[in-house]
C-alpha positions in Angstrom: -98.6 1.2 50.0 -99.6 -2.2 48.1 -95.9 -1.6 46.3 -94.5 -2.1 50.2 -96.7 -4.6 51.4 -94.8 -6.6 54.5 -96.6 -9.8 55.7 -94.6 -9.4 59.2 -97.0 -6.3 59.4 -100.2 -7.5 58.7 -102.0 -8.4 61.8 -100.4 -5.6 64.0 -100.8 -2.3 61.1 -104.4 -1.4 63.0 -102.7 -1.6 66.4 -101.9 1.5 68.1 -98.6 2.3 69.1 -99.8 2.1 72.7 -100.6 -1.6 72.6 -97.1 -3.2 71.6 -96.3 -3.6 75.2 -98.8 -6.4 74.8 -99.0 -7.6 71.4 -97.1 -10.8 70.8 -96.1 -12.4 67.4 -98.1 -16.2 67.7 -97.1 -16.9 64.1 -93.7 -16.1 62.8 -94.3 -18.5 59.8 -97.6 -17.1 58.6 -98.6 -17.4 54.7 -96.7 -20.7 54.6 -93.3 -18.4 53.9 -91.0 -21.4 54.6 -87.6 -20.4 56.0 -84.5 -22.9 54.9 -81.6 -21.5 56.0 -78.7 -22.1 53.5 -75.6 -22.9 54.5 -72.9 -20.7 53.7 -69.4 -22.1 53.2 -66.6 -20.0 54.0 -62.8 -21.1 51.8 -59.8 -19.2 52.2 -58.0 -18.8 49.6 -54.0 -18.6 49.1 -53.8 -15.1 50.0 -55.5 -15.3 53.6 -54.0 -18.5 54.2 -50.5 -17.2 53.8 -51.7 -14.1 55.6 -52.7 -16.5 58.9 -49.5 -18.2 58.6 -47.1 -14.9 58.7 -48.9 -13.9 61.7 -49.3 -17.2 63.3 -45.4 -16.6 63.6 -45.8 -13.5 65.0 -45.4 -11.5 62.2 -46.8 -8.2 61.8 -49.0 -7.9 58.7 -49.4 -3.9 57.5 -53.3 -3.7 56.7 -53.1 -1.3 53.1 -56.8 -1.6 53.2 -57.0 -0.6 56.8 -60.5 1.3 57.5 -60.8 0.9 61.5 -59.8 4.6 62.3 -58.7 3.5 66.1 -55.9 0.8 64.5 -54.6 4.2 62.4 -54.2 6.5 65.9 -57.5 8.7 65.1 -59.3 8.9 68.8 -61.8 10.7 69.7 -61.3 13.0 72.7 -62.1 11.1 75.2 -62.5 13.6 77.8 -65.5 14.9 76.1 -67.1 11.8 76.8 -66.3 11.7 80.1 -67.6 15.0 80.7 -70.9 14.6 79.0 -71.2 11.1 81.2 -70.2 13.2 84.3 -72.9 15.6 84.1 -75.2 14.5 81.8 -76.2 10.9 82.3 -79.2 10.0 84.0 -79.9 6.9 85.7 -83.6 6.9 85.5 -84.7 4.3 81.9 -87.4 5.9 80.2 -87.6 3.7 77.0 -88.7 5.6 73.8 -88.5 3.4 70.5 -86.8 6.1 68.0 -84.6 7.1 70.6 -84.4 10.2 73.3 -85.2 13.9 72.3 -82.2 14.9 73.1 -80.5 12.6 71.1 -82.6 13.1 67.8 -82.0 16.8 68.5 -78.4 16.3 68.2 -78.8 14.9 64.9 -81.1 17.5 63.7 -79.1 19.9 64.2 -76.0 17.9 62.7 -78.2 18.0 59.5 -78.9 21.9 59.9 -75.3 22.6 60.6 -74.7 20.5 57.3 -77.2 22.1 55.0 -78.3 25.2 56.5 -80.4 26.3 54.1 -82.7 23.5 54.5 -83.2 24.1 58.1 -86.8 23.5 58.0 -86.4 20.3 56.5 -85.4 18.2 59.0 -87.1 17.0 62.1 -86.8 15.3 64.9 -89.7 12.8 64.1 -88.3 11.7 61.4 -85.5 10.0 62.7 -85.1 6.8 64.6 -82.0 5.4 66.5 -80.3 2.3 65.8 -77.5 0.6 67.3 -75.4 0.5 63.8 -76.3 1.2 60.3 -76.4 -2.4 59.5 -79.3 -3.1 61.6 -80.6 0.3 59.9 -80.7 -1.7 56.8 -82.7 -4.6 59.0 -85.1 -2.9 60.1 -85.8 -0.6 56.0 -85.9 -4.0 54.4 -88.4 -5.9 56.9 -90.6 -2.8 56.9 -90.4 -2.7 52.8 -90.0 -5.8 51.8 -91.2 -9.8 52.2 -89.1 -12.6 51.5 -87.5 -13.3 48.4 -88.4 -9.7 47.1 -85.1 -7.9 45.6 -83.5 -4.4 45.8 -80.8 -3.0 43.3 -77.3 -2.5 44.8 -74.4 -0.5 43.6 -71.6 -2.2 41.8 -68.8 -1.7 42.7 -69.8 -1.5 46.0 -69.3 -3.0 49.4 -69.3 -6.7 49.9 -71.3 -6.2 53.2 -74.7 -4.9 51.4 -75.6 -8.6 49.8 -74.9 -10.4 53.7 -77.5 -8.0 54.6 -79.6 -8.2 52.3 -78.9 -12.3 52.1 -80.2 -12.0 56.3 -83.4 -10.4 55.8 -84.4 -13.3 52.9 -84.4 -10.6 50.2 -82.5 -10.9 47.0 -79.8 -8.2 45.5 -79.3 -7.2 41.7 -76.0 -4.9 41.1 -76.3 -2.1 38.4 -73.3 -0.2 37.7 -75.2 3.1 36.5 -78.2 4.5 36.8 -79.0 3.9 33.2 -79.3 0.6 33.5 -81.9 0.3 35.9 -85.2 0.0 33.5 -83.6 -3.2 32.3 -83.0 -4.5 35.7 -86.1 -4.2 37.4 -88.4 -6.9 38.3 -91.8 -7.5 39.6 -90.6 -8.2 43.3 -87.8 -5.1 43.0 -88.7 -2.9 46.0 -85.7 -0.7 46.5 -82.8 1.1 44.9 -79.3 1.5 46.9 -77.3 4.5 46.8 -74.2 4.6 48.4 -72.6 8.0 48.6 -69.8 8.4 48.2 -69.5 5.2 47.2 -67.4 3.0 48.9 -64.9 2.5 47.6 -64.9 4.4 44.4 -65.4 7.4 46.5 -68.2 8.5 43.7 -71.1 10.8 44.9 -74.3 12.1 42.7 -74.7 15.4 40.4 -78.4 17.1 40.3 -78.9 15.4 37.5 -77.9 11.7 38.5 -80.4 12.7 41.6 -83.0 13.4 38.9 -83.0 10.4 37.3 -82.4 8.6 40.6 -86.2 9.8 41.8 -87.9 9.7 38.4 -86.5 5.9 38.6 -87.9 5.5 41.8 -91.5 7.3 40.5 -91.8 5.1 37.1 -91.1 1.7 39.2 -92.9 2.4 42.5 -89.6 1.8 44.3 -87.9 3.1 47.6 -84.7 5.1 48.1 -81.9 3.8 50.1 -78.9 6.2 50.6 -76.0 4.9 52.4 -74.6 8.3 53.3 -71.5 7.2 56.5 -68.5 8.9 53.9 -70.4 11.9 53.6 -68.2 14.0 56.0 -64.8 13.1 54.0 -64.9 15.0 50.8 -62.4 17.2 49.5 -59.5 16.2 50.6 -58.2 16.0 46.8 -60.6 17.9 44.9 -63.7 20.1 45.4 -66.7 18.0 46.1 -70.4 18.8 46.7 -72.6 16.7 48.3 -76.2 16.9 47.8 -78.6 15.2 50.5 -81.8 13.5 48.3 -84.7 14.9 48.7 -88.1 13.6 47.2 -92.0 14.5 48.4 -93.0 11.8 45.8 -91.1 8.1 47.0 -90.1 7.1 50.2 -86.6 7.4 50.7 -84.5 6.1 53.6 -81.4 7.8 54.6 -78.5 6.2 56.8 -75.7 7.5 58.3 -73.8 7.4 62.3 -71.1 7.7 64.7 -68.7 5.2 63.3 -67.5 7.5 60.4 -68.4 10.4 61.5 -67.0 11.0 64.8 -64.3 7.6 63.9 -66.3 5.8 67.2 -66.8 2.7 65.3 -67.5 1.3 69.5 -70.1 4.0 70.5 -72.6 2.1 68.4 -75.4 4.6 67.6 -76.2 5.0 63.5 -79.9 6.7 63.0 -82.4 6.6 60.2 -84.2 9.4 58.4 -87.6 8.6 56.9 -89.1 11.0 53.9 -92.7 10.0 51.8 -95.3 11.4 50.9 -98.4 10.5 53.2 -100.2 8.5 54.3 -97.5 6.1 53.0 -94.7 8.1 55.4 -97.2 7.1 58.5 -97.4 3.6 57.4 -93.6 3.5 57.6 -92.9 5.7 61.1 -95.5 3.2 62.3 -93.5 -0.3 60.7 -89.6 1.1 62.1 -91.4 2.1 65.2 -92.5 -1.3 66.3 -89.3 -2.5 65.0 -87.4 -0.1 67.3 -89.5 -0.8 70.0 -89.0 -4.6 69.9 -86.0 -4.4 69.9 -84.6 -1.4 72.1 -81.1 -1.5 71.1 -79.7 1.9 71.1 -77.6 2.5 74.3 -78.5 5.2 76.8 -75.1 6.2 77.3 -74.3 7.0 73.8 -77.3 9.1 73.6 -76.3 10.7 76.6 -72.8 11.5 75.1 -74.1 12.1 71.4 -74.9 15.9 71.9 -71.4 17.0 72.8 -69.8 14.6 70.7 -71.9 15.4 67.5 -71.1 19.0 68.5 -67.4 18.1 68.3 -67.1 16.3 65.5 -64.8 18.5 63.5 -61.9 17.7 66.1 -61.2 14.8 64.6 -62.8 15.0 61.3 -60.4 17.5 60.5 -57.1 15.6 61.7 -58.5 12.3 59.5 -59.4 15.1 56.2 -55.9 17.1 56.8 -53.8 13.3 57.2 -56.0 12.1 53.8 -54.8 15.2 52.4 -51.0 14.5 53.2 -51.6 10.7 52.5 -53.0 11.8 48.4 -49.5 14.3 48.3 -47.1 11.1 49.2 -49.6 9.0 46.4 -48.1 12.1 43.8 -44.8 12.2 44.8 -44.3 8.4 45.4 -46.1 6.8 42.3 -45.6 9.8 40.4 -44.6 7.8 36.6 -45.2 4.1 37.6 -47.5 2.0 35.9 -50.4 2.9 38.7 -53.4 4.8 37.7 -56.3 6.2 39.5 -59.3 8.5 39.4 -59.4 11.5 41.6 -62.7 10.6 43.9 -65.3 13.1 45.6 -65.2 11.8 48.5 -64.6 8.7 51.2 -61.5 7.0 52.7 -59.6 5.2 49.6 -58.5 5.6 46.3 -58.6 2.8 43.6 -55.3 1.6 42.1 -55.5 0.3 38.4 -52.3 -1.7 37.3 -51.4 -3.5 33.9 -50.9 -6.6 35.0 -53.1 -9.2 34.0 -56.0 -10.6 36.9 -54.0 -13.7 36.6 -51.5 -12.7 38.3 -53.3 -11.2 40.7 -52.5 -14.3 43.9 -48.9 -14.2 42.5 -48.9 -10.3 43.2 -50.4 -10.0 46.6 -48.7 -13.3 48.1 -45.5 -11.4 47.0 -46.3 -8.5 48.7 -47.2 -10.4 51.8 -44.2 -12.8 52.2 -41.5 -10.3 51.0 -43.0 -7.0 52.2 -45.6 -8.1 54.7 -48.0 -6.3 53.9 -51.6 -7.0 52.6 -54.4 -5.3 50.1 -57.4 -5.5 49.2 -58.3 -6.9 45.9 -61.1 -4.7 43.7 -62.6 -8.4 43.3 -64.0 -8.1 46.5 -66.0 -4.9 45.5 -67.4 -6.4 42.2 -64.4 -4.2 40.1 -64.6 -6.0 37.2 -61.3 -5.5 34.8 -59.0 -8.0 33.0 -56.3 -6.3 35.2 -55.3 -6.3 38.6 -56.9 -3.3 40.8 -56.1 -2.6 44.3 -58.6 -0.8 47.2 -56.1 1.5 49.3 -56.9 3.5 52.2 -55.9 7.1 52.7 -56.7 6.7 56.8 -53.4 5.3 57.5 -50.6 6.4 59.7 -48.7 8.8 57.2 -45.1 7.0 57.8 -46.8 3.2 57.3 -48.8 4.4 54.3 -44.9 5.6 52.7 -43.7 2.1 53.4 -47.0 0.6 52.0 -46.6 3.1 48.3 -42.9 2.2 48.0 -43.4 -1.6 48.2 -46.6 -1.2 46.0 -44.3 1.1 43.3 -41.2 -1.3 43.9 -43.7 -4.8 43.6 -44.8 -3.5 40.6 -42.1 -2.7 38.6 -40.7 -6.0 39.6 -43.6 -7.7 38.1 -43.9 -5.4 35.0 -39.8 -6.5 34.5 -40.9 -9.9 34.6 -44.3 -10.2 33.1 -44.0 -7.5 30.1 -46.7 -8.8 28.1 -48.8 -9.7 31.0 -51.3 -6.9 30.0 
């Protein structure tokens, strides 16, 4: 474990599991680790000023970027979590850090019903409940890393990975394949990132990306981290298969919850799923279970629900797949010989739009599309998309008549700035 070495761990590794109702942290800043917060200044630029303004006046602004499923009409049943309130929840708080048996049942046998041929492989003490997947990544990074260590994060990738990364002290390097990764890695690197499918390329890993991935992993002593939330969404435009990472040789972390796969972004309940060889796996149940434990953040009525609504998730899975289908057919018809371009991703909730027209332009083309079509995108800038040309993140989760309008002013926008910009390229 001297790879992994935590100094937040230090003094309490020996205790037993028994004892943390009494064990108290005296020194927070121990080893003279010195914590200066940075300040973090926040600029809008053009864009998002111009987007406050239009809906200062009361404008309504079409999200083409939109990822919160309950702004695109996708519910949940509700009454099935009603029900399973009505008769299942129980008053009576008995605390248990990684979360209730039933509820880490439930995910089991999500996992099972996923993979059934690895039915064995998953079990229930492997898991541990969190509140979201963000504070999954909290609690992974202060049980593998100390301050100003480093992991390696996808590029593109989401924006949201470095703030979390940035809270915990720990620094982030992107790669953008797998192939780069010798030349990348440091003395303090502790973890690789895997996001699959990626978001927002939508990208997931062959056998033999998953291959390299854990002799990577072997040769630099480092942890896996897969970011699996998309994993439900594949092919809705192509045939996808998704293959969960297994190792007996590393530790890997694996993260995924409610929010995208039942669309309850509210229910707050994400898990984690711990796999490595021993006694380094014991070492880590041990660190995540004190961190679970001092914190106690999952909610007892989402566990109580998370049975029956696990067990239902295909209700609304399959409207979200079968309206991302529909969504990709208008995308054919509708820019179908303009100057757009895409690849055709595994999986996930967007498709990336290449253009010709020069980065330059790129303010220009989205204030454009806000003041005369009111409507907003997100730039591939935000992801770490580099390309000398603009490129645009769209979702496919959108209502089927505003994501229409949002193609045709896209396709009409961009013919208007191809007319006037012809060797903007």
């Amino acid at each position: 474990m001297s790879h992994f070495q935590s100094y937040r761990f230090e003094d309490i590794e020996e205790k037993s599991l028994d004892e943390r109702q009494f064990a108290r942290m005296e020194d927070g800043l121990s080893h003279g680790i010195a914590f200066h917060s940075k300040e973090v200044e926040f600029e809008q630029n053009p864009v998002s000023q111009m987007k406050q303004e239009l809906l200062n006046q009361g404008i309504v602004i079409q999200d083409l970027t939109e990822s919160n499923p309950t702004k695109c009409d996708l519910y949940f049943p509700k009454e099935i979590i009603t029900t399973s309130l009505a008769h299942e929840w129980n008053s009576n708080y008995e605390p248990n850090a990684s979360g209730s048996l039933s509820a880490k049942e439930a995910v089991v046998k999500y996992y099972q019903d996923r993979f059934p041929l690895d039915k064995d492989f998953y079990n229930k003490d492997d898991f541990f409940l969190v509140a979201s997947t963000s504070e999954a990544y909290s609690y992974i990074l202060k049980s593998i890393t100390n301050p100003h260590d480093s992991i390696l994060i996808p590029n593109p990738g989401y924006p949201l990975l470095e703030h979390l990364a940035r809270w915990e002290l720990v620094e982030t390097t992107p790669y953008e394949s797998l192939e780069e990764i010798p030349d990348l890695v440091t003395e303090t690197t502790r973890a690789i990132l895997i996001v699959q499918p990626n978001n927002p390329t939508g990208k997931i890993l062959s056998q033999k990306e998953i291959r390299l991935l854990e002799s990577l992993a072997i040769q630099f002593k480092l942890a896996i981290l897969i970011d699996e939330v998309f994993a439900d969404y594949l092919g809705w435009c192509k045939s996808s298969q998704y293959n969960f990472v297994k190792s007996s040789e590393v530790p890997i972390f694996t993260l995924n919850g409610l929010s995208k796969i039942c669309l309850l972004p509210s229910a707050k309940l994400s898990w984690i799923h711990l796999q490595a060889p021993n006694p380094m796996k014991e070492i880590l149940k041990n660190r995540l279970e004190w961190l679970a434990d001092t914190y106690l953040s999952v909610n007892g009525f989402v566990e109580t629900i998370l049975p029956n609504v696990l067990e239902a998730r295909k209700l609304i899975q399959n409207q979200l797949i079968n309206r991302m289908k529909r969504n990709y057919g208008k995308l054919l018809d509708i820019l179908d010989g303009s100057s757009f371009e895409w690849k055709i991703p595994d999986g996930g909730w967007y498709i990336i739009l290449e253009t010709q027209i020069s980065i330059d332009l790129e303010d220009d083309f989205c204030l454009r599309l806000l003041k005369k079509h009111h409507k907003s995108i997100q730039s591939g800038i935000l992801y770490g998309i580099k390309s000398p040309c603009i490129v645009l993140v769209l979702s496919m989760i959108q209502k089927e008549e505003e994501f229409t309008e949002g193609l045709l002013s896209l396709k009409e926008l961009i013919l208007e700035f191809n007319n006037l910009n012809p060797k903007q390229v």
